[in-house]
C-alpha positions as CSV (number, residue, x, y, z in Angstrom):
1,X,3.8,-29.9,-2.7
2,X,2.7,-31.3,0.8
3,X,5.8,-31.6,3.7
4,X,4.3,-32.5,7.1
5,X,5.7,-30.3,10.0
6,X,7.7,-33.4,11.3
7,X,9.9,-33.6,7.9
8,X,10.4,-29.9,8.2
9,X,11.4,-30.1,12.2
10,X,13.9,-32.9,10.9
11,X,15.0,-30.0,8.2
12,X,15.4,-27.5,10.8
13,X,17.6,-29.8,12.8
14,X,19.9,-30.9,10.6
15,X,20.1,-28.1,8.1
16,X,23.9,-28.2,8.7
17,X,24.1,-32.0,8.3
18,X,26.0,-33.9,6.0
19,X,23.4,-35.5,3.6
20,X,25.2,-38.8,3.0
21,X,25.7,-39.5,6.7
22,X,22.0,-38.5,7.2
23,X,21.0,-41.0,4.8
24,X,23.0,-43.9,6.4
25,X,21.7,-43.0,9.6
26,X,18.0,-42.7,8.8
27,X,15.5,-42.0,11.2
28,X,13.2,-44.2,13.4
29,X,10.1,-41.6,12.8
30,X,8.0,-43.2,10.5
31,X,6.3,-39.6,10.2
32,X,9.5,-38.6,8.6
33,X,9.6,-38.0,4.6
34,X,13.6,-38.9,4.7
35,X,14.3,-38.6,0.9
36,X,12.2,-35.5,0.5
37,X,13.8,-34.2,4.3
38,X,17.5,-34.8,2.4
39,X,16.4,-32.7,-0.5
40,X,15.6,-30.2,1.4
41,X,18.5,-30.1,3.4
42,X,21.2,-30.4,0.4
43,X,18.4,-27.5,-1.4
44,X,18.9,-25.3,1.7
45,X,22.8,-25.4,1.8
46,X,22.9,-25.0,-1.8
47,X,20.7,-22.0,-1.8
48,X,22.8,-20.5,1.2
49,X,25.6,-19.7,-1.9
50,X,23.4,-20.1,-4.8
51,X,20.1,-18.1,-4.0
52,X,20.7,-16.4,-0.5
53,X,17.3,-14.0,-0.5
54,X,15.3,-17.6,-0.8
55,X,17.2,-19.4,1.9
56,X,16.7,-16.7,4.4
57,X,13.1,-17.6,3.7
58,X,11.5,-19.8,6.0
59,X,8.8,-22.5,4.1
60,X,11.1,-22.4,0.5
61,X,10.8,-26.0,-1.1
62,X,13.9,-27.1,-3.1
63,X,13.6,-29.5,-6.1
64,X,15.9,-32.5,-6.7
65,X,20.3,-31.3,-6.6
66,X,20.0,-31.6,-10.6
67,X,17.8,-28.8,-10.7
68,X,19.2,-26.6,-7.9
69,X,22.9,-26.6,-9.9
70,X,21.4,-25.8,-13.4
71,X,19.4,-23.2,-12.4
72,X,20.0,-19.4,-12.6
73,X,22.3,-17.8,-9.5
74,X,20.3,-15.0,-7.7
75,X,23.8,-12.5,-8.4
76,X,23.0,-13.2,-12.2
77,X,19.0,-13.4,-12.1
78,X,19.6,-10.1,-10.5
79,X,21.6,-8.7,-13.4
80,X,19.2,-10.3,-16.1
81,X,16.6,-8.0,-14.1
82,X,18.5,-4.5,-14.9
83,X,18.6,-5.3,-18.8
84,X,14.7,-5.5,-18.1
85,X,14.3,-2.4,-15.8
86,X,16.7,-0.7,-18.2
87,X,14.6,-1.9,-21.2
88,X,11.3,-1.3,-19.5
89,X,10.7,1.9,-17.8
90,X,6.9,1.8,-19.0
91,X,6.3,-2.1,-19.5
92,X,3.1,-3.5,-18.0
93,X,3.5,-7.2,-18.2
94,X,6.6,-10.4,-18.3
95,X,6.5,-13.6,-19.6
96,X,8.6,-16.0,-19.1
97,X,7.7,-19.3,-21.2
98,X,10.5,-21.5,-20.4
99,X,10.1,-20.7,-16.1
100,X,12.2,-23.6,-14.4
101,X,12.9,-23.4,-11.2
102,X,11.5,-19.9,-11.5
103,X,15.1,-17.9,-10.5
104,X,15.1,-15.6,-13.3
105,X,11.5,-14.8,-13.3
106,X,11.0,-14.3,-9.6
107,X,13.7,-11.6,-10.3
108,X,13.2,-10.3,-14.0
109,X,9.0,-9.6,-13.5
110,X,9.5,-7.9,-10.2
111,X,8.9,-4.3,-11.9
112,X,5.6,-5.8,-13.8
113,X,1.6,-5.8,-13.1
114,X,1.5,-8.7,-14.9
115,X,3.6,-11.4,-14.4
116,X,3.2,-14.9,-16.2
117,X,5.1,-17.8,-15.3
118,X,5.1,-20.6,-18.4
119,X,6.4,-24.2,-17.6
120,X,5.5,-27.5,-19.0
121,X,6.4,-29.7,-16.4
122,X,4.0,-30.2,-13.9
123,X,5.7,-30.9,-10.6
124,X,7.7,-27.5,-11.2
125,X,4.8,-26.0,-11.9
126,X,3.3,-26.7,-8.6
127,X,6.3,-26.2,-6.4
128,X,6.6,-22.6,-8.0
129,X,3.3,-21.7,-7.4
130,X,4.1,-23.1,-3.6
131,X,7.2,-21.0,-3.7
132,X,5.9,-18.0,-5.1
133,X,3.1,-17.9,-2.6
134,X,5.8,-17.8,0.4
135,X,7.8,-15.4,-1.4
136,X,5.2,-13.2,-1.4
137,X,5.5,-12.9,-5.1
138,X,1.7,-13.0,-7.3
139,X,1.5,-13.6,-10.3
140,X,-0.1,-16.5,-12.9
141,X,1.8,-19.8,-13.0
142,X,0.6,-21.7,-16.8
143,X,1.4,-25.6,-17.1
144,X,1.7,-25.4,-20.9
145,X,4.5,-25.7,-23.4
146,X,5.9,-22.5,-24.7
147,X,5.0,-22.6,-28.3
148,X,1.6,-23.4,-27.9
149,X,1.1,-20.6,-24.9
150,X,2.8,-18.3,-27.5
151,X,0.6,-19.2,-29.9
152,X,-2.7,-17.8,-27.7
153,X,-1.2,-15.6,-25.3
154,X,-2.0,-12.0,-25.8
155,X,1.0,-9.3,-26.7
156,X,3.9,-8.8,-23.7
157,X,6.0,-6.0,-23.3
158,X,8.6,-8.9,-22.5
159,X,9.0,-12.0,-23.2
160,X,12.1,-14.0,-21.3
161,X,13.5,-17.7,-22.5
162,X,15.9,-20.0,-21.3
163,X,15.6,-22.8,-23.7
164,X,16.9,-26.1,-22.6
165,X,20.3,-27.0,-24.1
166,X,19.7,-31.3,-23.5
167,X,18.6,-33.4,-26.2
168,X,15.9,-36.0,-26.2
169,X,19.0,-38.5,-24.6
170,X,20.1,-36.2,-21.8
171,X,23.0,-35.2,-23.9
172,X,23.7,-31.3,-24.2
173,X,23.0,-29.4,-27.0
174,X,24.0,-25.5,-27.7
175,X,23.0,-25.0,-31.3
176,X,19.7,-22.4,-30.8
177,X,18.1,-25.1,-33.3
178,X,18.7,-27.7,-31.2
179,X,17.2,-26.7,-28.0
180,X,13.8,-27.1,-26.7
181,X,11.9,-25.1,-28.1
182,X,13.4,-23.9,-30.7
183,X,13.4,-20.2,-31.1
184,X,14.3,-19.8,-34.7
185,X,11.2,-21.2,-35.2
186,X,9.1,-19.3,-32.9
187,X,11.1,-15.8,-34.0
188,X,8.3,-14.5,-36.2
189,X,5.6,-15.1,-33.8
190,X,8.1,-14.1,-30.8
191,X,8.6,-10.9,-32.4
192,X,4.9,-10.3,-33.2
193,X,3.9,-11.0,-29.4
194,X,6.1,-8.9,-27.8
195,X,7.8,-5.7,-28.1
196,X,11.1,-7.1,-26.6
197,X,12.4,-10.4,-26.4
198,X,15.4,-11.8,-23.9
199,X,17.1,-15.1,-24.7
200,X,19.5,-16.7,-22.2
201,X,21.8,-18.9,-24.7
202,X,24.9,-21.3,-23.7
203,X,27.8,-19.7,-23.3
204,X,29.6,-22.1,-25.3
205,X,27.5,-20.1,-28.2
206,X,29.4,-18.4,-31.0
207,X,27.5,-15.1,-30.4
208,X,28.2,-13.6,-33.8
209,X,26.2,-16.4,-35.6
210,X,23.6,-16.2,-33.0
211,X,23.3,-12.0,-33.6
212,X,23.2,-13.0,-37.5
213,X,20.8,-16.2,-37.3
214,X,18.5,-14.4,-35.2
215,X,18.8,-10.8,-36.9
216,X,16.6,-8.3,-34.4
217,X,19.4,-8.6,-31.3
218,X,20.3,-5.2,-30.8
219,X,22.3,-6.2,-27.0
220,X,24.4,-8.5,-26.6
221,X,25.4,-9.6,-22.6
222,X,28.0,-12.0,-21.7
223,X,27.7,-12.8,-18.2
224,X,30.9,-14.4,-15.9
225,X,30.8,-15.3,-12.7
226,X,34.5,-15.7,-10.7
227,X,36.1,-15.3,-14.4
228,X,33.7,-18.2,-15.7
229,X,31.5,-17.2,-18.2
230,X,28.0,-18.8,-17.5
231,X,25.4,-17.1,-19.8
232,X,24.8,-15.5,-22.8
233,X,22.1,-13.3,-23.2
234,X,20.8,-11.9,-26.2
235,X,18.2,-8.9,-26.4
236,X,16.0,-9.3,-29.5
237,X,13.5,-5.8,-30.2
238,X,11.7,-4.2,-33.1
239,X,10.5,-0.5,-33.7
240,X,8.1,0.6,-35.8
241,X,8.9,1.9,-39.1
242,X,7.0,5.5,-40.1
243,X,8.1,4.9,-43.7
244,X,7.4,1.1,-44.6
245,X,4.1,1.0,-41.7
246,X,5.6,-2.0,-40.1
247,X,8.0,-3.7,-37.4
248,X,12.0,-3.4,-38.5
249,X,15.1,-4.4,-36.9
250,X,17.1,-1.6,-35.2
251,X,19.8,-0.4,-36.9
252,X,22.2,1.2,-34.3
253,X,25.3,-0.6,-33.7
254,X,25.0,-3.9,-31.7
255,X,25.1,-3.1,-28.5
256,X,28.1,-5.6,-26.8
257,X,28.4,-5.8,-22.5
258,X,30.9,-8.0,-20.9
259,X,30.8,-8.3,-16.8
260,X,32.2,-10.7,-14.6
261,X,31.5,-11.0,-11.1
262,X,33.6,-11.8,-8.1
263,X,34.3,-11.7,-4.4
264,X,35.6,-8.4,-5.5
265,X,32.8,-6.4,-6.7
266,X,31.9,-6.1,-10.8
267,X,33.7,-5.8,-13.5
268,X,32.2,-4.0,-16.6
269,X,33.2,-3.6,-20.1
270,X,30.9,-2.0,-22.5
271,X,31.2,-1.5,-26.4
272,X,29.2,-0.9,-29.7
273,X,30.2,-3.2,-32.4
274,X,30.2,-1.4,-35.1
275,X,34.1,-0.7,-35.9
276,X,37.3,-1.7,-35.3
277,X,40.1,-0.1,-33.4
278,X,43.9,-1.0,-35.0
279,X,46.3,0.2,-31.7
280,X,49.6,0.7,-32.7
281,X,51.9,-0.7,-29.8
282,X,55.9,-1.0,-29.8
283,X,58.1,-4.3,-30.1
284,X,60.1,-3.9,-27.0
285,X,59.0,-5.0,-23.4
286,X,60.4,-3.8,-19.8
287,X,60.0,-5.5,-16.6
288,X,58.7,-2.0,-15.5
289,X,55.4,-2.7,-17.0
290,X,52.3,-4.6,-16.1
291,X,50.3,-7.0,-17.7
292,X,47.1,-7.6,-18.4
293,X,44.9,-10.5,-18.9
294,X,40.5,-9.6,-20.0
295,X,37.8,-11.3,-17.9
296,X,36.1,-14.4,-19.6
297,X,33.8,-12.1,-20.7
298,X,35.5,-10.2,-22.8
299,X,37.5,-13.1,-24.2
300,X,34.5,-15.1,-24.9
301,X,33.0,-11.1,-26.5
302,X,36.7,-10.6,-28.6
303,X,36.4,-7.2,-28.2
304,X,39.8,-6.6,-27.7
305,X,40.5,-3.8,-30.0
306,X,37.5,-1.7,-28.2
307,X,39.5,-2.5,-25.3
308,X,42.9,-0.8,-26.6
309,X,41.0,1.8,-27.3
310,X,39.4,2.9,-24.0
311,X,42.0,2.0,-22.1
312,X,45.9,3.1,-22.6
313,X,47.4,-0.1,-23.1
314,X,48.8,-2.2,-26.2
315,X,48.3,-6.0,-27.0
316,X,51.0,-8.2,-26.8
317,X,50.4,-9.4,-30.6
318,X,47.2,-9.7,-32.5
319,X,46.2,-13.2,-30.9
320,X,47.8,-12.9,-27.9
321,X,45.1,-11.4,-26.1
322,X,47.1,-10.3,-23.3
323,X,48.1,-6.3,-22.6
324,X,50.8,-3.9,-21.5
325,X,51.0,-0.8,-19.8
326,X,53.8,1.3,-18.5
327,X,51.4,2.4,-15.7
328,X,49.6,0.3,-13.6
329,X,45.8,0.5,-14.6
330,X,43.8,-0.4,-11.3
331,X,40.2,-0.2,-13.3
332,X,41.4,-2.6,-16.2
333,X,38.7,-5.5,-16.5
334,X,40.3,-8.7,-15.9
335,X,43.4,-9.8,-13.3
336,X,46.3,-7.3,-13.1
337,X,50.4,-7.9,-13.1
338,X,53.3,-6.8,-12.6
339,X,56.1,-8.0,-15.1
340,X,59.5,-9.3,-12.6
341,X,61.4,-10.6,-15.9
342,X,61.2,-11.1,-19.8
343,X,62.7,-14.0,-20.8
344,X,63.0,-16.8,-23.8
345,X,61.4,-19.7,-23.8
346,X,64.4,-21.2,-22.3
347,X,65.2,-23.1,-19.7
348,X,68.7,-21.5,-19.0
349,X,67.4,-18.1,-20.1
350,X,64.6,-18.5,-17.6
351,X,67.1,-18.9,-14.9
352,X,68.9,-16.0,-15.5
353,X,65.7,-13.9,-15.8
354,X,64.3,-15.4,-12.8
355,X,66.9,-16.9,-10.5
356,X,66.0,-20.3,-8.4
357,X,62.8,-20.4,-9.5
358,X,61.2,-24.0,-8.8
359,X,57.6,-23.7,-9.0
360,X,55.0,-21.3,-10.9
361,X,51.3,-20.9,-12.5
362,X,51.9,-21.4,-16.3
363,X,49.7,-20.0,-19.2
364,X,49.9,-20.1,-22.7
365,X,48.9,-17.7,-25.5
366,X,49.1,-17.7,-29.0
367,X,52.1,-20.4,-28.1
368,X,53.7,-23.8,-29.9
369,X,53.2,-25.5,-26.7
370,X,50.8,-26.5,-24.4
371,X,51.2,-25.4,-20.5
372,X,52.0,-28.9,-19.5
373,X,54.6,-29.1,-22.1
374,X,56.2,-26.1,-21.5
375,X,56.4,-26.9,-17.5
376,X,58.1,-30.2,-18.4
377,X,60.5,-28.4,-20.3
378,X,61.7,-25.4,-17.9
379,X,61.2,-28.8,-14.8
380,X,58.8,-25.9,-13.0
381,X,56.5,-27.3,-10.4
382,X,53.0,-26.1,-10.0
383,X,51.6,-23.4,-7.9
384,X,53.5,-20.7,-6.4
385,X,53.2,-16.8,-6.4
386,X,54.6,-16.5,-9.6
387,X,53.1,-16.4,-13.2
388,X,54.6,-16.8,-16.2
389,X,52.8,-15.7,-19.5
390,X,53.8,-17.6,-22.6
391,X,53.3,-15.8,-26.3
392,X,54.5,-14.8,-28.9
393,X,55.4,-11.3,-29.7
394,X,54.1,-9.1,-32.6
395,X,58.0,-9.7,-34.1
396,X,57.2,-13.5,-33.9
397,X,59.3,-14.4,-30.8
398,X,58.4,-16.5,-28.6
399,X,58.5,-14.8,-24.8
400,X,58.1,-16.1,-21.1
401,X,56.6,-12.6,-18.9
402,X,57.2,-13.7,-15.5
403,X,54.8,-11.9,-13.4
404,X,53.4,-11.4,-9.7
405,X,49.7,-11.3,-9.5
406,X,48.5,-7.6,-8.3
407,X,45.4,-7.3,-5.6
């Protein structure tokens, strides 16, 4: 992909630049690619956040602002690349057949010899390859569709897709049978071509049918970024089988990992699925405790008794999903509070608890109400320093904990 130095001297001048007032403006340089000088531009600040090891790169080409926002974040690209390392102490060679923008596999095959990059769209193809060669990063770029480079490829230690979750109308998609390609239908051969197998899935995925559809997953990741849970990611492997001479499924307990990331460092909650945890907790609630609310992750995971179990706290109620201490717990994954009041879900009963309270940030649980509804009803504004958690209690009473938000 061809940019003459004077498109990229216009880049470099205006990489601050708004886009749109660029475009108005235009540029009297005929020698001036302005559409593809704009892309760059919007690519570059994008990247800044996005993929900050690339835009400290000099020469990077960025692809149209479509492909910049669905593509992977270098924070989780970089996390999809220790479940490899982790995986893959002795593995000689990646594949990636669905590579994109090429995010995840610039990251994932860094500990590889071999490194093959799979795409079937052309132009991607060949600003990877461009990309790639400026990163410093070798490895073989394939313009082919992933079934049919499955289907002559040689055996992987690794195989990596991200299969993509639109339709034939542009419309999105999240059933694994309805995305392109379609792994249930390339599991068998998947399975015989490599010795693991990655899958990044939509996060709007219910996991559990995934794990059961798909049968070899032995890890499951879910992956949250700022307490919004972004991917998926499902580890598929096979060992061999002294007894029956061929490939089975592992049988250890499912593997389940829940992080989110934030401004404030990682949060990381690890479990093996393969029992459940019943805490006994107590009926009666003090304004001395705190409260507890999990991380996307592990509320998209619903690992919540494995939670109650490594960490001394008790659920509200069954489907609450919120949790109580009596001590503050500073490593808890997810945001921390501490309980001011208890009160009814009453307006006059919420003045007592709470005094001249006028505005708030509202959440329901396991509530008859919605969080609009019940802020019309106690005439709270929105916003504030103050929280109020609505739920209802293991005893079936419906509580308001008015809380202030710790760190």
């Amino acid at each position: 992909m061809l940019i003459n130095e004077k498109t990229w001297d216009f880049v470099r001048k205006h990489a601050d630049g708004d886009v749109r007032k660029l475009a108005l403006q235009g540029t009297k340089d005929e020698d001036v690619d302005l559409p593809m000088a704009l892309q760059q531009i919007v690519g570059r600040q994008t990247a800044r956040h996005k993929l900050p090891s690339w835009a400290a790169v000099e020469g990077v080409v960025y692809p149209p602002h479509l492909n910049m926002e669905q593509c992977s974040s270098e924070q989780t690209a970089r996390y999809k690349a220790q479940i490899v390392n982790s995986k893959s102490s002795n593995s000689q060679s990646f594949v990636d057949l669905t590579g994109g923008l090429g995010v995840d596999f610039y990251w994932m095959s860094q500990g590889f010899d071999h490194r093959t990059y799979v795409e079937q769209n052309v132009d991607l193809c060949a600003l990877v390859e461009e990309n790639f060669r400026t990163l410093d990063h070798s490895c073989n770029v394939c313009c082919s569709h992933a079934a049919t480079y499955l289907d002559e490829m040689p055996h992987a230690d690794v195989i990596f897709l991200d299969p993509a979750r639109r339709n034939e109308h542009g419309g999105r998609t999240y059933g694994i049978e309805d995305c392109t390609p379609n792994v249930l239908e390339l599991l068998p051969l998947l399975m015989q071509k490599a010795t693991k197998v990655i899958l990044k899935l939509s996060p709007m995925l219910d996991w559990h049918k995934a794990v059961s559809d798909l049968k070899s997953v032995n890890e499951v990741h879910i992956v949250s970024v700022d307490n919004e849970c972004k991917e998926l990611l499902l580890v598929l492997e096979e060992v061999h089988s002294p007894t029956c001479g061929r490939s089975v499924a592992l049988q250890s307990d499912l593997r389940v990992v829940c992080v989110n990331f934030s401004k404030d460092g990682e949060q990381l909650f690890e479990t093996s699925y393969g029992g459940q945890f019943s805490p006994s907790h107590p009926l009666t609630f003090s304004p001395s405790h705190f409260l507890y609310e999990p991380n996307a992750s592990i509320m998209k995971a619903g690992c919540f008794d494995a939670l109650a179990a490594k960490f001394p706290v008790w659920p509200v109620s069954a489907n609450s999903h919120l949790f109580l201490s009596s001590d503050e717990i500073v490593d808890f994954p997810g945001r921390r509070f501490q309980i001011l009041a208890i009160s009814s879900a009453n307006g006059k009963a919420l003045k007592v608890a709470a005094g001249s309270l006028e505005r708030a940030n509202i959440a329901v649980r396991n509530f008859p109400m919605t969080a609009e509804q019940l802020r019309k009803k106690l005439k709270l504004k929105d916003g504030g320093d103050t929280y109020i958690f609505a739920t209802t209690t293991a005893d079936k009473q419906h509580q308001l904990f008015i809380c202030r938000k710790i760190g």
